[in-house]
N, C-alpha and C positions, 0 to 999 in steps of 0.2 A: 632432119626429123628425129628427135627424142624417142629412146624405146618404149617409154609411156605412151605415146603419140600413135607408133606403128602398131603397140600393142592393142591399143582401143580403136585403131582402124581394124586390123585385125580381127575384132571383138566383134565390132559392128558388121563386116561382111558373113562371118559366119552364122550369125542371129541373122540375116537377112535369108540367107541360103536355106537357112535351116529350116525357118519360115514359109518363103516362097517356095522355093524347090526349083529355082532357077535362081541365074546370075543376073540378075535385071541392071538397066545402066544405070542405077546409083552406086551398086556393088562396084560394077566394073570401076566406074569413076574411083572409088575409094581407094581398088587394088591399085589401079595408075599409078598412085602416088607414093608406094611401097616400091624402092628402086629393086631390080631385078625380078622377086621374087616375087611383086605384082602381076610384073607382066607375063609372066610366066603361065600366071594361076589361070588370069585371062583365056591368052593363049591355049592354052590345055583345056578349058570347057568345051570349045570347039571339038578339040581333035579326039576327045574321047569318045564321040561319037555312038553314045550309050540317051537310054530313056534320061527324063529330066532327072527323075526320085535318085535313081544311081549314081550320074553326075555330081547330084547335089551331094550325096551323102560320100563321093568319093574325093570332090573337094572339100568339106570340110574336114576330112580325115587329116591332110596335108596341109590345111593353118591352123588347126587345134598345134597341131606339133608344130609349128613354126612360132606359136600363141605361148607355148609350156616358158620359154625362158630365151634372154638373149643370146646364149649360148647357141640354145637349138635353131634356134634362127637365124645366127648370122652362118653356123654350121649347114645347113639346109640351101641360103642363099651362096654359099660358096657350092655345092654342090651343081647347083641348077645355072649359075655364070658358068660353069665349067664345061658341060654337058647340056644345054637346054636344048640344043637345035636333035640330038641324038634322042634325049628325051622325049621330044615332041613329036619325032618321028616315028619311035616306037610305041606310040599311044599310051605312053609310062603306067605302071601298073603301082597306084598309090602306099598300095600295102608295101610293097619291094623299096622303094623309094624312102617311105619312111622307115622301113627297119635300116636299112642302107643308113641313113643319118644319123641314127640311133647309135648302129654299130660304130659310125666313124667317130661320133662324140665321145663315148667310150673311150676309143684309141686316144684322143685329145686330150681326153681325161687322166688316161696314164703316163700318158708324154707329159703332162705336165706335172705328175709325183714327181716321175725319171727328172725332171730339169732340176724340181726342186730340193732332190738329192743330191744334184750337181752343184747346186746353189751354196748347199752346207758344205762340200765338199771344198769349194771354193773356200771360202770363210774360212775352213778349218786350214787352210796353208799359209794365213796372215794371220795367226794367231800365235799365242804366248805358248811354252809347254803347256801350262796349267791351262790355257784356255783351250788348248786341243783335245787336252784328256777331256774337259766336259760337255765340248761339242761330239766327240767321240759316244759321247752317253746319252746326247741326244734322242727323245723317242721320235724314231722316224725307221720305217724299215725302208731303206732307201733304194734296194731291186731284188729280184729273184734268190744271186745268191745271198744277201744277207739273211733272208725270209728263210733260204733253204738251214742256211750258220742257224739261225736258231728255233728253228726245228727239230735241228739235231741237238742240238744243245740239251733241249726240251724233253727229248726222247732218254735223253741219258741221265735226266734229272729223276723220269720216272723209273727207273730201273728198278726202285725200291717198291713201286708196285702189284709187281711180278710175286712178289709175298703171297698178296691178297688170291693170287689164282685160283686157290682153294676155297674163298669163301666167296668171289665172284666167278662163277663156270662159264667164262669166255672161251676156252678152248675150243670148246664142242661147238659153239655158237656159230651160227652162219654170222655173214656182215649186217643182214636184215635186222635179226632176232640182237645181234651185239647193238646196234643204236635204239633198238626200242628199249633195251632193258638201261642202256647209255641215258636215255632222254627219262626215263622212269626215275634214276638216281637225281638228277639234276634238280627235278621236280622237289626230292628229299633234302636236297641241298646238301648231297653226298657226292662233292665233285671229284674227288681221286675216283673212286669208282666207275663213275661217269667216265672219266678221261679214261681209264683201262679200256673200258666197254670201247668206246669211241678209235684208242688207237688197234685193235684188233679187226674192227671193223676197215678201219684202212690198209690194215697189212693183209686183209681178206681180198679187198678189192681195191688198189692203190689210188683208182681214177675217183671215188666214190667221195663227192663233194659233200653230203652230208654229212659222213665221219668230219672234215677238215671244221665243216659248221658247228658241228657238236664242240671238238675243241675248242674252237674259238670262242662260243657261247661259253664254255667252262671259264674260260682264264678272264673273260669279260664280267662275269660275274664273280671269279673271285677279286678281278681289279674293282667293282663292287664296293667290296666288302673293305678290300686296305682304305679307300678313300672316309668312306663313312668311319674309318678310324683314323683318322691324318694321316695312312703309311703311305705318300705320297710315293716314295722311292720305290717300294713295295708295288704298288698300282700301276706307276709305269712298266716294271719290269711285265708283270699279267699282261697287259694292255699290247704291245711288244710282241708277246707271245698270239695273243689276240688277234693283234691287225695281218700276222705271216700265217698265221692259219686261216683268218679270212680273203686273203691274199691268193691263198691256193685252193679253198673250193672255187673264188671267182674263176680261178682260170680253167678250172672242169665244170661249169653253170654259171654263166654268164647272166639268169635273168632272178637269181635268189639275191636277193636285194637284203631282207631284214636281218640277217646277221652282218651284213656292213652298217646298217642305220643305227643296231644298237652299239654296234662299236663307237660310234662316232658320237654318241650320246653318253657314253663312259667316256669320253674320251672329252668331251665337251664340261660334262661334270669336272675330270680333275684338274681344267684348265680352269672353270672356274672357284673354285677350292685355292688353287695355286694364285689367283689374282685379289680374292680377298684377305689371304696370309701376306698382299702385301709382294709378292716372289712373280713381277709381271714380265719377266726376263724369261722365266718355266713356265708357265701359262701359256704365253703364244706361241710355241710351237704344237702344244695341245689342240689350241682353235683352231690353226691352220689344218690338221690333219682330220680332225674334225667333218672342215667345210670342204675338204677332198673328198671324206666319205660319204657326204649327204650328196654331195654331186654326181657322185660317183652312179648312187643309188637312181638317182633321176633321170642320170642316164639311160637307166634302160627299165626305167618306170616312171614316166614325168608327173604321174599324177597321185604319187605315195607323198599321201600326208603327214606320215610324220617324219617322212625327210622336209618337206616344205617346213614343216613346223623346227626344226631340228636348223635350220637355217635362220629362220624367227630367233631364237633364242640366241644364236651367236652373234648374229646381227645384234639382237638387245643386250648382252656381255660388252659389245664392243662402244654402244651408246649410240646406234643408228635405230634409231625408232621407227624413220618410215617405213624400213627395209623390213623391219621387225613384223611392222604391222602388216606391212603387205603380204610377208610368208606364211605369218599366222594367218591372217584371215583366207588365205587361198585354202591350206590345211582346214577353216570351218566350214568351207563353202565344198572342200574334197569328203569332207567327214563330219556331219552337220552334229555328233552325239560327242565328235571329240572334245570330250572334257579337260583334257590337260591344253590342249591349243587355244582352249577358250580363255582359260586361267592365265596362260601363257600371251595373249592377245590382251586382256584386261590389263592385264602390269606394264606393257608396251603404251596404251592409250595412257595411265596412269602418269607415268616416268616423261611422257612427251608433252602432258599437260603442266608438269610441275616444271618442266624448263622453259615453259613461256613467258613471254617479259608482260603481259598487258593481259588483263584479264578477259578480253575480247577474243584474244587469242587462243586463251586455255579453254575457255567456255564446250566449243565444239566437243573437243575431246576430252574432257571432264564428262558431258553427257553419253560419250560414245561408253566409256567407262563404266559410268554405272549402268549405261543396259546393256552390256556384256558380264557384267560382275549379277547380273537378275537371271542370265541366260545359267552362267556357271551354276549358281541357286539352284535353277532348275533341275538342270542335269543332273547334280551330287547327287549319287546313292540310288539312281538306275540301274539296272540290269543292263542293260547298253554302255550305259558311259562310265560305271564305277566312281570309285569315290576319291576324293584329295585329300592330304592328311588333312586332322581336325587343327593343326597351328596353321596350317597356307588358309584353312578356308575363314580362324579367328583373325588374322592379318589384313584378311582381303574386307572382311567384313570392318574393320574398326576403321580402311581407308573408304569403303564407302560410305559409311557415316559420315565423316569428314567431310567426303567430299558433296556427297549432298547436303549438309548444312550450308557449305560453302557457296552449292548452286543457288537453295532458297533466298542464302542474305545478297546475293548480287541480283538473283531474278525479282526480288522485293525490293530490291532499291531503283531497279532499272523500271518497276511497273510505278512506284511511288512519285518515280520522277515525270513519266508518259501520263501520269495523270495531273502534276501540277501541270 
């Protein structure tokens, strides 16, 4: 069975549950045929031995998460082959169960940075001089101590702004009062500041995940700024500093997610930047580290949309549309006012129409196109959704022109013809 397949059975029992408020035998029938982890679910109505309402709402808790991604599914279904009879014994308590999953996909999820650090590390022993020094320069922070190497590094870079003491009053500041007045500079787009505020706060209190987030937001936002100027080299070194400061509040706050999402969206940016220069040799190590951090994120938030959507786009970078369209439209269906996923959904339907060979083909998704590109209309210039630059939304509008003239002369020829 296809995870499409298990996913929309999946689909269908939960909508049933959620409905009835019992497991009625088409449910059941459905779960049967989901290896392991059907039978399980089965199994488990029984023994929870709770009113129906409770039941109902504590199984669906447990294939909503198993629904989120293959990942978490086949993660979940190794869990319960492992353990089901103990499980079942102890009337498993759903909540514990799925953090339990959650946490170990995490783990999966950094086991497999750690391998892919091992992986360049590999590579870098059959390589030329010249090719070791620039694997060597690879962006990838590839464990702890490198993260730690350049932190320090980082620390000594700013020495210089120990000057400012006097004109930023960090001393006296608690670690509270140093990241408000840290995230107030940021705001001004007075990042040395920022970062003083930020690393004080951390020397205040070493554990304190939001000083490490502060910095990371800073050098994410100055890698920013190098890309929208080509300083490609520049942007990685930021990025680098970035992803070992995001690195290390995960490891004191394991459930702050959106400073690894926006890393991963800088970080997708100068992958892409790096692919249309042409340089698709520098670019993919970008995307890869990227779709580490959206996953990362999902981990222990399956249902952050703009990690889904952040998956969409590298999917459409790489020329996979379905995968594109599916991430994006999960991301509209998580966040119905998200304006950039709509935008971002529109150019997937757009790109997956233009590579079809037979105009029967493209039709579907031509239309899906233009009434996603009427929805984005919609939304620009909300209080909710904000706005797109004014070139993405002249762009977008001159291909639905296009493509609606496109749709009229084939739907008038197809009605000209139905009528001869």
């Amino acid at each position: 069975m296809s995870w499409a397949e298990t996913k929309g059975q999946l689909r269908q029992v939960i909508d049933r549950v959620r409905g009835k408020k019992v497991l009625d035998a088409g449910a059941k029938a459905l779960l049967r045929q989901i290896p392991v982890l059907g039978d399980f679910a089965v199994d488990l109505w029984s023994s929870l031995g709770t009113g129906d309402e409770e039941r109902s709402a504590q199984l669906v808790k447990l294939l909503e998460y198993a629904e989120t991604s293959r990942e978490a599914f086949d993660q979940m279904t190794g869990i319960v082959r492992d353990n089901a009879d103990a499980l079942k014994a102890q009337a498993v308590n759903i909540d514990e169960l799925v953090k339990h999953a959650r946490g170990t996909y995490k783990l999966v999820v950094e086991m497999n940075v750690k391998l892919g650090g091992m992986t360049l590390e590999l590579q870098e022993l059959t390589t030329t001089v010249e090719g070791l020094a620039k694997i060597v320069n690879t962006p990838m922070v590839r464990d702890a101590a490198q993260a730690s190497a350049i932190i320090e590094r980082d620390r000594d870079d700013v020495k210089h702004l120990l000057a400012m003491a006097d004109a930023v009053p960090v001393r006296e500041l608690s670690a509270e009062n140093a990241l408000q007045l840290g995230a107030l500079y940021v705001t001004q787009g007075r990042y040395q500041h920022a970062e003083l505020c930020f690393f004080a706060a951390a020397d205040r209190e070493p554990d304190l995940a939001q000083a490490y987030l502060g910095l990371a937001t800073v050098h994410q936002l100055e890698a920013n700024g190098h890309i929208a100027q080509d300083n490609f080299g520049l942007a990685a070194e930021e990025l680098m500093k970035a992803t070992a400061y995001g690195d290390k509040a995960w490891k004191y706050h394991t459930v702050e997610s959106n400073a690894v999402i926006q890393i991963g969206y800088t970080e997708k940016d100068l992958a892409q930047r790096y692919i249309l220069a042409g340089r698709h040799a520098e670019g993919e190590p970008w995307l890869e580290r990227a779709t580490l951090h959206f996953k990362m994120a999902l981990g222990v938030d399956p249902d952050n949309p703009s990690a889904h959507n952040g998956l969409g786009d590298i999917a459409f970078i790489k020329g996979d549309y379905d995968t594109a369209i599916e991430e994006c439209t999960r991301a509209t269906v998580l966040e119905p006012n998200y304006l950039f996923a709509h935008y971002d959904l529109a150019g997937a339907y757009y790109a997956r129409a233009q590579r079809s060979v037979t105009a029967t083909d493209m039709l579907p998704d031509a239309l899906r196109f233009v009434e996603v590109v009427q929805t984005v209309a919609k939304l620009n210039g909300t209080p909710d959704a904000g706005s797109l630059p004014n070139d993405a939304l002249t762009q977008l509008a001159t291909l639905a022109e296009a493509t609606l003239a496109w749709l009229t002369s084939v739907t008038g020829d197809k009605a000209s013809q139905d009528g001869d």
